[in-house]
N, C-alpha and C positions, 0 to 999 in steps of 0.2 A: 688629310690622309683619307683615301677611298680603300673601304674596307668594307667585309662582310663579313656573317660568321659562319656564312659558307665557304670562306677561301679557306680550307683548310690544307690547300697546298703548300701554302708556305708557312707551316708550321716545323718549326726548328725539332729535330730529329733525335738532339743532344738528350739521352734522359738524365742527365749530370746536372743540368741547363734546370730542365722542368724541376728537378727535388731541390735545386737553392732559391727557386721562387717562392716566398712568402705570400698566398695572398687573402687578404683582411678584409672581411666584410664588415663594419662596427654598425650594430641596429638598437632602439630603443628598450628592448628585451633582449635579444642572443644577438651573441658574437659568430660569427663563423669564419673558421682560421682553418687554413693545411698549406698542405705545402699542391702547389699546381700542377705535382704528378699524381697527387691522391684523386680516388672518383669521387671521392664525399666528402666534404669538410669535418669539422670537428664544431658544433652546434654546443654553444655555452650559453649560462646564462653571465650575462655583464652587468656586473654588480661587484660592489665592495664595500665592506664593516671595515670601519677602523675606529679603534676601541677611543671612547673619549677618558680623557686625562686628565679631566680638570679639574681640582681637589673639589672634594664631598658634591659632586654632581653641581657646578655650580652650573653649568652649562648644560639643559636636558638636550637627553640623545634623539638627536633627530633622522627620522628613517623618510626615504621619498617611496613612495605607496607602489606597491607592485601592478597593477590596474589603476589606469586613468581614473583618477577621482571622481563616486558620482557626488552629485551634489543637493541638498535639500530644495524639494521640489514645492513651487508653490498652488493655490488652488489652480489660476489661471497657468499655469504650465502644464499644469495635470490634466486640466481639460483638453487641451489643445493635442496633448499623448495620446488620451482615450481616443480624440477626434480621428489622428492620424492612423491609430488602431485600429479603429474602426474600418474607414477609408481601405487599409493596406488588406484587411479580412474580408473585403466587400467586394475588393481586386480578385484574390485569391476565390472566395466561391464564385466568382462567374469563368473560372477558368476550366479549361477540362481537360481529361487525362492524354494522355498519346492512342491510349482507346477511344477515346471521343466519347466518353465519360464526364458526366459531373461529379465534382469532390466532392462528398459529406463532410458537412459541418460536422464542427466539435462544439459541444455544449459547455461552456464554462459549469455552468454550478454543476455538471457529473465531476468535471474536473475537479475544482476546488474542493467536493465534499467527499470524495475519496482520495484526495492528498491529506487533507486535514485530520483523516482519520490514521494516519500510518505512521507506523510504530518502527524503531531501528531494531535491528538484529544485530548483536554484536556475535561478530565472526569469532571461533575457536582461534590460538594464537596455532597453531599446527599449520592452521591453511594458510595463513596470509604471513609474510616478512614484515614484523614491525620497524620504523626506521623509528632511530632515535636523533636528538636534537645536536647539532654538533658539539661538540667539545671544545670547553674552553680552559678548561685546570690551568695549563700553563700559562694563560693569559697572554694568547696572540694579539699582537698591533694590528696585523692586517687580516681579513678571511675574507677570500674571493670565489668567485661564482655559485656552487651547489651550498656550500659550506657558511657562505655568506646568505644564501636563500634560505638556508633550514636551522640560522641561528635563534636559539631560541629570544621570542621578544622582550623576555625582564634584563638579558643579558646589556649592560653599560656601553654600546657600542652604536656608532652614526652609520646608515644603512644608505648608502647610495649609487643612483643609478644617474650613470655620466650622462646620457645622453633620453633627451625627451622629446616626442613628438617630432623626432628623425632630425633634432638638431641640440650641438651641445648644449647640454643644463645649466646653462650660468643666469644665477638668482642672489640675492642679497643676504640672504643667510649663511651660516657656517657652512663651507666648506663648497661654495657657491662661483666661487672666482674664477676663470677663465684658466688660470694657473693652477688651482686645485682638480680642475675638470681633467685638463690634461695628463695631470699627474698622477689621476685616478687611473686615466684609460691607459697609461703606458706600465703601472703595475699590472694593471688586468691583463695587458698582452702580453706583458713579460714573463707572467707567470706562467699565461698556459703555453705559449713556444717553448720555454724551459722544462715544463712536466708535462705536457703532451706530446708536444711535437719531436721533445728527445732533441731538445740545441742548445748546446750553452750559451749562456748568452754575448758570453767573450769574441765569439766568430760569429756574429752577423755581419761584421764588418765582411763576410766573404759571400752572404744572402743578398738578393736582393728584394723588395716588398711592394708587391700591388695595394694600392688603397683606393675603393672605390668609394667615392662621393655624390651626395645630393646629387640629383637634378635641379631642384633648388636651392644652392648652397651659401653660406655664408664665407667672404672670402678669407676673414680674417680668422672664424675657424678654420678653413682650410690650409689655410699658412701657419698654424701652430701646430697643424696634425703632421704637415709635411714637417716641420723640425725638428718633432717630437721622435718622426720614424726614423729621420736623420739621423741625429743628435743626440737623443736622447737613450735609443734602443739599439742607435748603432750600424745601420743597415747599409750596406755599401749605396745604394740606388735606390729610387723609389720612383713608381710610375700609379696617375692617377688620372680616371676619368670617371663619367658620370652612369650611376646602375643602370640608369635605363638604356645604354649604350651596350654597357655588360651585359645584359638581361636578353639583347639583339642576337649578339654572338653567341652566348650559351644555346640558344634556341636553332642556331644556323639559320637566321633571316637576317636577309639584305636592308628589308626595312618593315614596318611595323607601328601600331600605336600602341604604345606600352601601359599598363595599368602594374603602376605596383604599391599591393596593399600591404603594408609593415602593420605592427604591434599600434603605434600609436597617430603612422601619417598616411599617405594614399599619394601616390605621384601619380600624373599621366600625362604623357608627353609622345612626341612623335620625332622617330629615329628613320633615319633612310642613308646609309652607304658610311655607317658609323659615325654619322654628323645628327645633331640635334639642336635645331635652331632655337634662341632664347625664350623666343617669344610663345613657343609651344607647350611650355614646362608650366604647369598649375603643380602647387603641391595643396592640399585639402588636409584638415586638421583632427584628421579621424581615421581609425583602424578597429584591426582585431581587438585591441581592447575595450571598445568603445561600443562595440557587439556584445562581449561578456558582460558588460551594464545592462544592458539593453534588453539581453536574454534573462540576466538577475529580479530586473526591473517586472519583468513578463514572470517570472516562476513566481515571486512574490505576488503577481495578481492572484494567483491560483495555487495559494496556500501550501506555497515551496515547503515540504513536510521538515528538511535541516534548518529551522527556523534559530540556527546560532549563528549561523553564518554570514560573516562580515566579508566583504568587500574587499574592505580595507587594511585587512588583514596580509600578509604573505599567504597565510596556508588560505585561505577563504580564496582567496586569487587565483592561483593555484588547482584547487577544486570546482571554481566557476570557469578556468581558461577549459578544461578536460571535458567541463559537463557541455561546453560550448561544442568543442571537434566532436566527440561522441553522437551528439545527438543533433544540430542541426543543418539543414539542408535546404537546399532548394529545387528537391524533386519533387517535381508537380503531381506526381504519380501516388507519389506517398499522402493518404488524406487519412482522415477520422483518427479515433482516439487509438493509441499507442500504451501499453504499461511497459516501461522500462526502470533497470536499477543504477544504481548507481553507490560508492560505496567512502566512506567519510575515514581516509588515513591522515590522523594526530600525530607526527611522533610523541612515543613512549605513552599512549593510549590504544586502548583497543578498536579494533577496527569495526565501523558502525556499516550496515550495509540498507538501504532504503530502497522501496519502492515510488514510483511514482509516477502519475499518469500524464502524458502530453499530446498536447493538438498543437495545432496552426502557428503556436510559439515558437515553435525550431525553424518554422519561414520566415515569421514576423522578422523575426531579429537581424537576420542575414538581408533581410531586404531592407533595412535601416541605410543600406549603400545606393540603397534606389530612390529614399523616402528620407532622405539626413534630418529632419524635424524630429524624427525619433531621435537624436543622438543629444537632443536637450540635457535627456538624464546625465549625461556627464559635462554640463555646460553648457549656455549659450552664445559664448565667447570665444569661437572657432573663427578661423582664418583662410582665407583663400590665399594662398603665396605664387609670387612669381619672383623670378630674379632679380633681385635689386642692383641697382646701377653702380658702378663703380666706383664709393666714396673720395678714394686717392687715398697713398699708404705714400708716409715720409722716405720708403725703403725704395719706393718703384718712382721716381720722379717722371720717367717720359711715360706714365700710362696712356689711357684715352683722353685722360682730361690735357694731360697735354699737347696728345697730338690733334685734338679739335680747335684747342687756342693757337695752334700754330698754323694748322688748315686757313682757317678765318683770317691772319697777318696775312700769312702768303694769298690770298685771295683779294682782298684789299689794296695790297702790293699791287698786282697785276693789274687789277681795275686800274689803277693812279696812273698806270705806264702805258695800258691800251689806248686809253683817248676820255676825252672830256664825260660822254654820254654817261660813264658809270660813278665819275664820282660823286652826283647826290645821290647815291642809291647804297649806302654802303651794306646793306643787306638785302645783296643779289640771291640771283635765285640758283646762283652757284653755291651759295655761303649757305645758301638752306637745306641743298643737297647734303651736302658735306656736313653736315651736322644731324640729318637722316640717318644716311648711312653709318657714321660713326658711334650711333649709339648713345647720345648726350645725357653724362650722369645727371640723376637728377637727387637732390638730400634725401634722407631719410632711412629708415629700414628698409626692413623687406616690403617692394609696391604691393601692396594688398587690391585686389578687384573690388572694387563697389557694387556690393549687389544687395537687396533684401534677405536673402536667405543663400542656407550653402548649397554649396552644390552636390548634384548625386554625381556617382561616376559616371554615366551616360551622358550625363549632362556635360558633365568636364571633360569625355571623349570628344563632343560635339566643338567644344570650344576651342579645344586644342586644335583638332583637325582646321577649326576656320579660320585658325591664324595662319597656315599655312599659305606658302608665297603663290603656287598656284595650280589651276587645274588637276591637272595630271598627280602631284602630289598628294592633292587630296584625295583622288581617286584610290592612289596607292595606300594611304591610309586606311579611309574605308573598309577597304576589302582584306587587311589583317589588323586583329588587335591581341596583343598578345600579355594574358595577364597574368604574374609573378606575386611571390610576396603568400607567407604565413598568414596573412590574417584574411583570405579570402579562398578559403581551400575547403568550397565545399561544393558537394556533389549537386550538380545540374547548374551553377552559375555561368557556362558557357551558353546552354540552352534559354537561358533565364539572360545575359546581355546581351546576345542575338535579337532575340525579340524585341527586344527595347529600343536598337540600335539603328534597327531593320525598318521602323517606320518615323525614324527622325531624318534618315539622310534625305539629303535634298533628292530632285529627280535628276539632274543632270551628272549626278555623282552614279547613279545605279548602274550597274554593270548587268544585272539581271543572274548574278552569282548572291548567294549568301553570303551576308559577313563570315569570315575565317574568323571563329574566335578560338584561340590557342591557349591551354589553361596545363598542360601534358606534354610540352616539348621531350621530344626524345625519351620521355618517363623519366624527367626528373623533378625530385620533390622541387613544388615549386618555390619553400623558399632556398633552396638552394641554384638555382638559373643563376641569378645575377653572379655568384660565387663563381660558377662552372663555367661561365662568359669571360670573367677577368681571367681565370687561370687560361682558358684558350688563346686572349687577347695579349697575354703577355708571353705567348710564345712565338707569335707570328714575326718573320723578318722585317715586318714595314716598322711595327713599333718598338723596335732596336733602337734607334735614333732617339726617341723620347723620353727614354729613362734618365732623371733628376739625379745624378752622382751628390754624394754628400761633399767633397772637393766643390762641385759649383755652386750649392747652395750655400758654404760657407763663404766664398768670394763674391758671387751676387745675389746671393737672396730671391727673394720674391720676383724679382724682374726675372728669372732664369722659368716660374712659371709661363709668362707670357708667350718665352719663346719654344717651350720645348712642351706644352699640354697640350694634346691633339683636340682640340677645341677654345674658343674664343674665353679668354682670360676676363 
C-alpha cells in the first residue's frame, strides 16, 4: 500500500463511517480509546484488581508495581552511577546557554543541607480536595482503571497491569497465562467502551476497531489480540498495523525516523510511504518509567526531604511520575539552584506540601536516554529487540517456512532438468538468493543485538537509519525524525537530539540542512500522535480493502493475516 499522512484527499467524508471506528491504542501504563471522529482520545490508566478468593488468604495477593522496579544497588554498581554522574555533569558544565553563557554549577552540599532541613506544611482541608480510597463495601470481583489505581493496599485484591515493557505480561505466577492476560485486557476495554464511550456492548458487532501494534511484535500476541477484538468483544472488523506507521500519519509525513518513548519501552524505526522495513525496528528496554527511577535515585542523593516515599508503592509512583513532568527538562538555559514545591496527596490524609531545592538533576535524568548506564537503577538485564522470525503456527501452514521449503524443491527441480553442470552444486547461488530474500526463520525468541552495553536513542537512530536498503533512503531518514510517546515529553529534547544527531551522521548523508527533529506535530500531545494516525489511517479509501471481518477470521484464521495486513506478516 503507498500511503502517506499527507494524503488526506482520500479520506472518507461518511462522519457515520468515522463515530463506528473504534480505535485502540493498548500501552504499558494508559490505554487510549475513542471513537476516530473524536480529536482526543480518552487516556486511562490499564490496570485491573480482581479480588482474591481463596479461603483465609491462602494464596497472598499479588500486585505487579506501578514503576519499573528499581532494584538493590551494589557498591560496584554504585560507583559506576556516580561515574556516569559525574561524566553526564561534566557534559553539562562545558555547555553554554543560547547567550553564549556558561551554566553555573550547583553545589550538592547547598543542596542536600537545605533539603534535609525542611519541614512539610500540612495544607488547611478548605484549600485542597482530598481523594479518598476507593470503595469497596460491596465487595466488587473486578475494579479497573482509576478505581483500581487508588485501591487501597490492605484491600484482599490481585493488582494487575496486562501489559509490560510494550509487550503482554505473561509470567508464571497467578494470573500470569497468556489466557488470563487477554482476559484482563478485554474487561479493561470492555469496560471503558461501555462507560465511556456510551456503547453497549451488544452492537459492536455494527463498530469496527483499529488496533495498533508493536513495531516489534510478538505474533502469537498478535493473533490473540485480533481474536480477542473478534470474538471476544464482538466487533464486526478489525484493522491492524504498527505505531510507528500510525505515529507517520498522525504527523502528516511521508516518511520519517520514528522514536517512540512509551512508559516502559522506546521503539525506533524508519517509516517511508507507510512501509517499514523489518530490519529497521530496535525496540530498547527502557522508558518514562525508568527516568522516574533515575530521577528518585538522584533526589535521594540530595536528601529528597519526603523521605517516606516508596517507589514501589502505587501512590509513591504516582507522586515520583508528577514530580518527574513538573520539574525536569532539558533546557540548557535553565542552570544553578532552583527552590521549588511540590505537595504529598494520601487519600483520606492531609495534604503535605514541601519545599525543595534542585540543580542539574532535572537533566541528569532525562539524559539517562543519552547515557542508558544510568538506567542500572532499575536493572541490568535490559534488551535490545528486533523482530523475530517467524516460528510457524499449526493454524498458517503455507507461511514463509513453507514457501522457502518449496522455493529450494522447485530450484533444485530446475537445476536437474537444465543440464548436468548444476547438479553437484545443489546449493546454487539461486537457492541462496531465495533464501535472502525470503526472510529465513530462524528458532528462538525475540533476535536480541549483541552488544556490551544498551543503546542510547541516538545511537539506535544511527542504527536504524544504517539498515536501511539505500542511499537516498537514508538521506531521507536523516533529515526527519520524528519523536512520539509520553515518556519523552520534555522541553528542549528536540534541541538536545539535534545536537547529538548532528555530528554522528556520516559526510555523504549531510544535506547541509539541520536534522528536522519533530517533537509538536500539528500540536498534538505527543502521546497521543500514534492514536490520531490510526484514526486518520482508518479512514483513508486505500485501506478499505484490509479490514479483518470477523466472518474471515473465523473461517481462516491467522492465514487471513498474511493476506490482508498492509505489511509483511
Amino acid at each position: 500500500m503507498n500511503g502517506s499522512g499527507a494524503n488526506a484527499s482520500c479520506l472518507s467524508t461518511d462522519a457515520n463511517s468515522a463515530s463506528n471506528v473504534i480505535v485502540i491504542n493498548p500501552g504499558s501504563l494508559y490505554l487510549k480509546i475513542g471513537r476516530a471522529s473524536d480529536s482526543v482520545p480518552l487516556i486511562v490508566p490499564q490496570v485491573i484488581a480482581r479480588r482474591n478468593k481463596s479461603k483465609n488468604n491462602a494464596f497472598p495477593c499479588l500486585e505487579d508495581p506501578f514503576l519499573v522496579s528499581a532494584v538493590k544497588l551494589d557498591k560496584e554498581t554504585n560507583k559506576q552511577l556516580c561515574d556516569v554522574q559525574h561524566s553526564v555533569l561534566n557534559v553539562l558544565s562545558s555547555c553554554l546557554t543560547s547567550s553564549g553563557y556558561s551554566r553555573n554549577s550547583t553545589s550538592k552540599e547547598k543542596l542536600s543541607e537545605f533539603n534535609k532541613k525542611v519541614k512539610p506544611v500540612v495544607l488547611p482541608k478548605s484549600s485542597q480536595t482530598i481523594r479518598c480510597w476507593t470503595c469497596v463495601e460491596n465487595k466488587p470481583d473486578v475494579l479497573i482503571g482509576e478505581d483500581a489505581l487508588y485501591l487501597k493496599p490492605s484491600e484482599p485484591y490481585h493488582v494487575r497491569w496486562p501489559i509490560r515493557r510494550g509487550q503482554l505480561n505473561v509470567h508464571s505466577g497467578i494470573g500470569g497465562s497468556i489466557n488470563s492476560i487477554i482476559s484482563d485486557l478485554e474487561r479493561i476495554w470492555a469496560y471503558f467502551i461501555e462507560t465511556k464511550l456510551n456503547i453497549n456492548l451488544k452492537t459492536l458487532s455494527n463498530f469496527k476497531a483499529v488496533l495498533t501494534i508493536p513495531d516489534v511484535y510478538n505474533r502469537n500476541h498478535v493473533k490473540e489480540l485480533i481474536s480477542m477484538v473478534l470474538n471476544g468483544l464482538g466487533f464486526g472488523s478489525c484493522f491492524i498495523h504498527h505505531e510507528a506507521v500510525f505515529a507517520t500519519f498522525g504527523a502528516g509525513l511521508s516518511s520519517a525516523t520514528v522514536i517512540d518513548v512509551g512508559d516502559q519501552k522506546t521503539s525506533v524505526c524508519c517509516v517511508e510511504d507507510g512501509f517499514s522495513p523489518r530490519c529497521t525496528r530496535i525496540t530498547l528496554e527502557y522508558g518514562g518509567s525508568d527516568i522516574t527511577q533515575v530521577f528518585h535515585y538522584l533526589l535521594k542523593q540530595r536528601n529528597f526531604p519526603y523521605t517516606e516515599c516508596k517507589s514501589e508503592s502505587r501512590v509513591g509512583g504516582l507522586l515520583l511520575q508528577e514530580l518527574k513532568e513538573n520539574f525536569c527538562h532539558l533546557d540548557i538555559n535553565v542552570c544553578g539552584v532552583r527552590e521549588r514545591q511540590f505537595q504529598v496527596k494520601i487519600p483520606e490524609q492531609p495534604v503535605l506540601q514541601y519545599n525543595i531545592l534542585l540543580g542539574d538533576e532535572c537533566l541528569v535524568a532525562p539524559l539517562a536516554l543519552f547515557h542508558p548506564e544510568l538506567f542500572a537503577v532499575t536493572g541490568n538485564n535490559k534488551k535490545i529487540r528486533t523482530l523475530s522470525r517467524n516460528e510457524g503456527d499449526s493454524e498458517d501452514p503455507f507461511d514463509e517456512n513453507y514457501l522457502i521449503q518449496t522455493k529450494r524443491k522447485y530450484g533444485e527441480t530446475t537445476e536437474a532438468s537444465g543440464g548436468n553442470e548444476n547438479l553437484n552444486n545443489p546449493n546454487d547461488q539461486l537457492c541462496d538468493e531465495d533464501l535472502e530474500t525470503c526472510e529465513v526463520p530462524v528458532s528462538g525468541p525475540d533476535k536480541e543485538i549483541k552488544c556490551d552495553q544498551l543503546l542510547g536513542i541516538d545511537q539506535a537512530v544511527m542504527q536504524c537509519i544504517d539498515r536501511c536498503d539505500n542511499d537516498d533512503t537514508k538521506r531521507r531518514m536523516y533529515n526527519c525524525v520524528l519523536v512520539v510517546g509520553g515518556g519523552i515529553n520534555f522541553k528542549g529534547i528536540d534541541t538536545w537530539l539535534q545536537s547529538r544527531l548532528s555530528v554522528q551522521i556520516p559526510l555523504q548523508y549531510r544535506t547541509g540542512q539541520c536534522v528536522d527533529i519533530i517533537t509538536n506535530p500539528k500540536d498534538i500531545d505527543p502521546r497521543c500522535v500514534v492514536w490520531k494516525g490510526a484514526a486518520v489511517m482508518s479512514l483513508l479509501d486505500t485501506t478499505q480493502e484490509l479490514w479483518i471481518t470477523k466472518n474471515e477470521w473465523e473461517n481462516v484464521g491467522v492465514r487471513i493475516v498474511r493476506e490482508k495486513a498492509p505489511f509483511v506478516w
